[in-house]
C-alpha positions in Angstrom: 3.0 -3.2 12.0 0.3 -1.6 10.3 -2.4 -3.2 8.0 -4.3 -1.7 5.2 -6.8 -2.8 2.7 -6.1 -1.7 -1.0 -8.7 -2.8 -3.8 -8.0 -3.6 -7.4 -4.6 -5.5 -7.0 -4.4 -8.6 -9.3 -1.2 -9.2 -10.2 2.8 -9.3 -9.2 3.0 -5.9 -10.6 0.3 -4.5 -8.9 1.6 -5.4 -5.9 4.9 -4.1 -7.0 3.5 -0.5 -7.8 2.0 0.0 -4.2 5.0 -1.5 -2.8 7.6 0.9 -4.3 4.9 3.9 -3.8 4.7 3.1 -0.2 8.6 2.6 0.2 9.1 6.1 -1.1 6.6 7.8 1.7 9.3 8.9 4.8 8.6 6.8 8.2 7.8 3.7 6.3 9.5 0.5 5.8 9.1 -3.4 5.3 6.0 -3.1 3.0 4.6 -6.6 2.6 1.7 -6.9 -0.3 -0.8 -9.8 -0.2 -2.8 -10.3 -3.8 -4.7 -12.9 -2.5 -6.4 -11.3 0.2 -5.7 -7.5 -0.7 -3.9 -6.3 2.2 -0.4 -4.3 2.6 1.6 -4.6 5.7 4.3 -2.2 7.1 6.4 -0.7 9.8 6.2 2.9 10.7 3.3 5.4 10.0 2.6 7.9 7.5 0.0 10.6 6.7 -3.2 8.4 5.6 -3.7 11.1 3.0 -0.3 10.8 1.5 -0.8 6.8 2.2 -4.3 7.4 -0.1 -2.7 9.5 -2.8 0.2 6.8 -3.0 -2.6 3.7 -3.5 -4.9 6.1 -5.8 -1.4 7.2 -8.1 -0.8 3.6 -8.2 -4.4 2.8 -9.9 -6.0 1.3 -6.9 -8.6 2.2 -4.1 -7.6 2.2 -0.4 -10.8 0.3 1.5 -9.3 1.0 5.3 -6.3 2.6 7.0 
């Protein structure tokens, strides 16, 4: 599983957004937002510059890979 820190979410829907955006990258699965402490879990890997453009699309910032 890999972890990632995305700034900016505050709400259900903002974790909804990243979720769907990251589900429609190929090679990941099983995204997993947390509001609370800002990080997205998943299975499988991706391009972190696809992985950026996803959480930048979305309206947020990605803090780490």
């Amino acid at each position: 599983m890999t972890t990632i820190t995305v700034k900016g979410m505050k709400c259900q829907h903002c974790a909804g957004s990243v979720q769907k955006g990251l589900e429609g990258l190929e090679g990941i699965s099983n995204v997993q937002v947390d509001i609370a402490t800002g990080t997205v879990n998943f299975d499988g890997s991706a391009d972190t510059k696809h992985i950026r453009e996803v959480i930048e699309q979305a309206g947020f910032t990605l803090v780490s890979p």
